[in-house]
N, C-alpha and C positions, 0 to 999 in steps of 0.2 A: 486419544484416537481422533481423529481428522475425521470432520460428516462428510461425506462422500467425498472424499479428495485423492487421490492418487496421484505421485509423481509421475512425469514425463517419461517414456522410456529414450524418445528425442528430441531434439530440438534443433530447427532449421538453422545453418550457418545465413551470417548475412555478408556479404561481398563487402569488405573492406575495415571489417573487423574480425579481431582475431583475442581468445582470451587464453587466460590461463588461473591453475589454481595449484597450491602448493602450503606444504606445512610449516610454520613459522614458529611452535609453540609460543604463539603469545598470549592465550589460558590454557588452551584446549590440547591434551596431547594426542597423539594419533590419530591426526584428519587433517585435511587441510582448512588452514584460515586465514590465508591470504589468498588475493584477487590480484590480476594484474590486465587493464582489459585496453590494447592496444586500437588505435582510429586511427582509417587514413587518411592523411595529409587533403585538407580540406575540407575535414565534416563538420555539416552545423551540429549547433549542439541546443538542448536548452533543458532548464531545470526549474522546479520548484521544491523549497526547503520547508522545512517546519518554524512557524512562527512562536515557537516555545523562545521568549527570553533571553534564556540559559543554554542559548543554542551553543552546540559542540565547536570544538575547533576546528572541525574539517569542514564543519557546515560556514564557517567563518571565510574559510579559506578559499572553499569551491565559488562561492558569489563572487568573491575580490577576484578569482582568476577567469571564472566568466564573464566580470565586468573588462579583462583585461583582454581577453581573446574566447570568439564564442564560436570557436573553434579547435577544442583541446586537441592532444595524442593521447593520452594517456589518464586511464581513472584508473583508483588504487584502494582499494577495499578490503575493510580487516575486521574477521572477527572477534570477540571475546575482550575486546575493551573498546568502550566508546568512543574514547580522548575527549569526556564532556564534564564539566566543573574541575578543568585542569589550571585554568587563566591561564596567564602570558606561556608558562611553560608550557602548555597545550601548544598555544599554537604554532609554537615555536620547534615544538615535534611536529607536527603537521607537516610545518614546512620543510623542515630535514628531511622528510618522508618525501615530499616532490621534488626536492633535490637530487636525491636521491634517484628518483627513475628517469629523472630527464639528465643524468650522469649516464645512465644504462641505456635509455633511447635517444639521447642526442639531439635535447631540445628544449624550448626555455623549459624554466621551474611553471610558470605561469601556464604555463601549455598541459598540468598535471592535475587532478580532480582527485583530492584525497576524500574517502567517504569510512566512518569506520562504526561498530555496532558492538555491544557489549556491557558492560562493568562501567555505571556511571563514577569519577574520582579518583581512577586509578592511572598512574601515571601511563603514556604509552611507550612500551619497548620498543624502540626504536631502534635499537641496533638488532632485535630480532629479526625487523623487519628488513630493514636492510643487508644484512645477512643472506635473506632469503632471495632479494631481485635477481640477481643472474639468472638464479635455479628458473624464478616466474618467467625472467624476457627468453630464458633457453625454451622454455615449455610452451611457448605463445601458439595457438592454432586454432584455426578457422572453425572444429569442432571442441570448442573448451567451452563450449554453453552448458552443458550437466554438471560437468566438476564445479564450474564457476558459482551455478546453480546451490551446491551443495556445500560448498565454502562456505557460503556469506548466511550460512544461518546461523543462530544461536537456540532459543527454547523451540523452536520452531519442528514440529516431527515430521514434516513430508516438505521435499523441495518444489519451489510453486515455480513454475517456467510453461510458456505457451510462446506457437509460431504460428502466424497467418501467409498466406500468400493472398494478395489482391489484384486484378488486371483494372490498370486503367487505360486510357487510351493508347500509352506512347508503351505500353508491354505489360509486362508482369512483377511488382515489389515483393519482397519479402519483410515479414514483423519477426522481430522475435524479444520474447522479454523474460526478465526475472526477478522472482521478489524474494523477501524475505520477512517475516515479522509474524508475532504468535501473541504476543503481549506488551502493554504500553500502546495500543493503538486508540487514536481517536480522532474526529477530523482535526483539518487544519495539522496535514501531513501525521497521517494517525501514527515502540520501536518497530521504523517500516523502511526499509530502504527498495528501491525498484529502477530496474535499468531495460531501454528498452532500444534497439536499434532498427533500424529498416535502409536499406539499400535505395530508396529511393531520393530523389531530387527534390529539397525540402527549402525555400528560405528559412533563412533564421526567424525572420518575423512570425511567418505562417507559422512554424515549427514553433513558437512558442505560445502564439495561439490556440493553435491544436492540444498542444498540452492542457495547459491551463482547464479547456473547455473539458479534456476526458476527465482530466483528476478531479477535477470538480464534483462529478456522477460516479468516481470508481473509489478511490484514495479517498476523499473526503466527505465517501458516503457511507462509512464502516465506522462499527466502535467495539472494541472488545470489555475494556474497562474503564472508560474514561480517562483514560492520562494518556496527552499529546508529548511525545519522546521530547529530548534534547535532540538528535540524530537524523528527525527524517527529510530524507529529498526522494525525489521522483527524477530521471536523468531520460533525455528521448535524444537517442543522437542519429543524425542522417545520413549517409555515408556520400549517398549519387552516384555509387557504385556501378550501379545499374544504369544509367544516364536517362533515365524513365520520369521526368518531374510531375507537377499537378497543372494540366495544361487546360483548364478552365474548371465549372464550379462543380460538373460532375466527378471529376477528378478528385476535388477535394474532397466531397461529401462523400466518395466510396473510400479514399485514404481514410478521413475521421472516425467514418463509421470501424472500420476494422481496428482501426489505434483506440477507439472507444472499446470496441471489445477483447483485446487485451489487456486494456487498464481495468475492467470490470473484473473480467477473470482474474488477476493475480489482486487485487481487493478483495475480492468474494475468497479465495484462497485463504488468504488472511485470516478471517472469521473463520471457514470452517475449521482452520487448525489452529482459535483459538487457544488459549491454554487453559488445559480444563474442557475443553467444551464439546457436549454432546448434542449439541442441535443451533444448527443454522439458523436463523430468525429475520425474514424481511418486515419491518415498519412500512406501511404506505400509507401514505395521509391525501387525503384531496378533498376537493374544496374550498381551500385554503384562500386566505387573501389574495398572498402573494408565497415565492416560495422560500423566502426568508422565515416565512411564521409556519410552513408546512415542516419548514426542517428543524422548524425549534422543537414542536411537539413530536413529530418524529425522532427526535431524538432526545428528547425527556424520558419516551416511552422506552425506548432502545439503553438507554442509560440506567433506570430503575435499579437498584439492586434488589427491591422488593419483585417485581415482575421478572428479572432472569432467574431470580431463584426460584419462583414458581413455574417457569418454563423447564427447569433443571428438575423438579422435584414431577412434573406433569401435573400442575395442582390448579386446574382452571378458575382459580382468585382472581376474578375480570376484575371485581374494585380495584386493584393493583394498577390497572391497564388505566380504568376511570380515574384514578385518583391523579394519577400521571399526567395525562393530557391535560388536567384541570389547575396545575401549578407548573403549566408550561406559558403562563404571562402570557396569552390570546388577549386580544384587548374586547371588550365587550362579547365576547362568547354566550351566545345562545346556546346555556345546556341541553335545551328542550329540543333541536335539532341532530344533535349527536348522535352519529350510529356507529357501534363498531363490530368487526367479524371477526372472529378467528376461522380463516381458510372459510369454508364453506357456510359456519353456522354464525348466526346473530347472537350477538349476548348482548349488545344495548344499541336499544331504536329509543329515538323523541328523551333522551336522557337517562331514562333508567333501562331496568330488566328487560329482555327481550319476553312478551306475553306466551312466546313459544318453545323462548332456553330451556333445554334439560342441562343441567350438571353431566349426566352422561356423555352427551354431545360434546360440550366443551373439553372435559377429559381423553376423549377419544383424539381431538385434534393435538392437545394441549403432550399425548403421548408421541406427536410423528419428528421425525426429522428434521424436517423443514417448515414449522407453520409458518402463515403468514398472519400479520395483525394489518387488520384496516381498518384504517378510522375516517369517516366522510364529516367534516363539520358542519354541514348544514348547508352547502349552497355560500359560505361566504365570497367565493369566489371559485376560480377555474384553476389555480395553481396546484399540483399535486409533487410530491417527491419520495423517495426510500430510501431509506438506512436499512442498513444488513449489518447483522449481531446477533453472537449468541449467548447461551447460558450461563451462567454464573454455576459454578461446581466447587466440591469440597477440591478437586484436586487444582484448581486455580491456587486456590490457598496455599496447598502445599510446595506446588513446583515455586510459589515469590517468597513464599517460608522459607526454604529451600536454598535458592539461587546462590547468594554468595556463600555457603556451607561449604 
């Protein structure tokens, strides 16, 4: 069950995109799991992958075709198999796969963004999916963001999508995005896949700056269990539909701001529908040197498997939390200035016991939804950051037990 999460009942069309979603059986039967998400002629595009190694063939294929044209038509998105630890055959479905839709949209292969999610080894059906394009290019439309939404999940139990409108000077843009991912998340493109479009008049340059700087605070500020996919990219495409650009820096800073809080929300999404997980959990750290060392220890603490099970269990074991920050490699850390809270209450000031902690107190927080853990290291500095993650549960276990069954 998802902490406070609820699916979209809509989602804002964006002018000059148009999707679609349709059944492919390529694991799943009776739903749809293919995506087919049509741009028009002209849009910037820009992305960021997961730096996993063993990156997938579509993640292969999407950078070589945005290095070729940063301007696609066409992303293509499929459930219930990754195409990741396929080698050369992977990629070489990949590419059959963008063959394939720029035969049905009438335009290079290069101009197509294949992205896929699923079953890491298994070879991709390929003639499923191909199969399936007419059905997708017949179905294409302006309101195919919830279908599209609902497709591209896998473990995932609630569809994550949000739309902003923003007025900048030259009128009014539209955001609209969608994620997907419940497990295998971690920074450094935490399985996540996320597509976000807006109508507005974007360069590429900007446009990938922008990114970069959201994902940064949204995408690679989350961790369910430690393992960074084969699979993840994050995709923001522009359309200019609206003919509305970023026509100086307020412009931009009210764009960022709104494109920052849609990449937070469909992040934040992610954790609460965790899998397995019955409570949201933000890490804040401050103080810090700098926020390279804010985010290590924030996310030592966020990683524990001893501390989420005690967040799962509501068992206020703060050494868990102490023991954590203190093998998170701070270089000359002053224990004796450390303080940390949970939400409201102190459980260690100047390094150890808080002289005021009840056990009660901490249980009571250690039982809510959403705690929050803050750790202040002493004044080392002014840098501060947060991770968002939740608990560690018996039914994590069961749904990766599970999975290929």
């Amino acid at each position: 069950m998802a902490v406070h999460l609820h699916e979209p009942e809509t989602l804002l069309p964006v002018p000059g995109v148009r999707l679609s979603a349709v059944a492919a059986g390529i694991r799943y039967q009776g739903r749809d799991d293919l995506v087919l998400m049509e741009l028009a002629p002209g849009t910037a595009c820009a992305a960021v992958f997961t730096r996993n190694a063993f990156c997938a063939a579509p993640v292969q294929v999407a950078r070589s075709h945005l290095q070729h044209s940063r301007s696609p038509r066409y992303l293509l998105i499929n459930a219930g198999n990754a195409n990741a630890g396929t080698g050369e055959a992977g990629r070489v479905a990949a590419l059959d796969c963008c063959r394939a839709v720029a035969g049905e949209g009438d335009c290079a292969p290069e101009a197509v963004l294949p992205f896929s999610t699923g079953v890491i080894g298994e070879p991709l059906p390929v003639g499923r999916i191909t199969t399936a394009l007419p059905a997708a290019r017949s179905a294409l439309s302006a309101q195919g963001w919830i279908p599209a939404m609902r497709a591209i999940m896998t473990t995932d139990t609630v569809g994550k999508g949000i739309s902003e409108r923003v007025t900048l000077s030259g009128g009014e843009v539209t955001l609209t995005g969608i994620a997907k991912g419940s497990g295998m998340i971690h920074p450094d493109m935490a399985t996540m896949l996320a597509f976000v479009a807006t109508d507005a008049r974007v360069p590429e340059e900007t446009l990938q700056d922008l990114l970069q700087g959201c994902v940064d605070t949204s995408f690679n500020a989350i961790t369910v269990d430690g393992d960074t996919s084969t699979n993840d990219a994050c995709v923001l495409a522009a359309t200019g539909a609206s003919g509305v650009g970023l026509a100086g820096e307020a412009d931009v800073a009210a764009f960022a701001a709104a494109l920052d809080r849609v990449c937070r929300h469909l992040a934040q999404a992610i954790v609460r529908d965790g899998e397995g997980a019955t409570k949201f959990v933000t890490v804040r750290v401050e103080s810090a040197r700098d926020i390279a060392e804010a985010r290590r220890v924030a996310t030592t603490v966020a990683l524990s498997p001893l501390v989420k099970t005690a967040l799962f269990a509501s068992d206020p074991n703060w050494g868990r939390i102490l023991a954590a920050v203190g093998r998170a490699e701070v270089a000359d850390l002053d224990v004796g200035a450390v303080c940390i809270h949970l939400d409201e209450v102190c459980i260690v000031r100047n390094g150890g016991r808080d002289p005021g902690y009840q056990e009660a107190d901490g249980a009571r927080v250690m039982a809510r939804d959403e705690p929050v853990i803050s750790i202040h290291l002493g004044g080392r500095g002014t840098a501060c950051t947060e991770i968002y993650t939740c608990d560690l549960s018996f039914e994590y276990v069961r749904i990766n037990a599970e999975y290929r069954s």
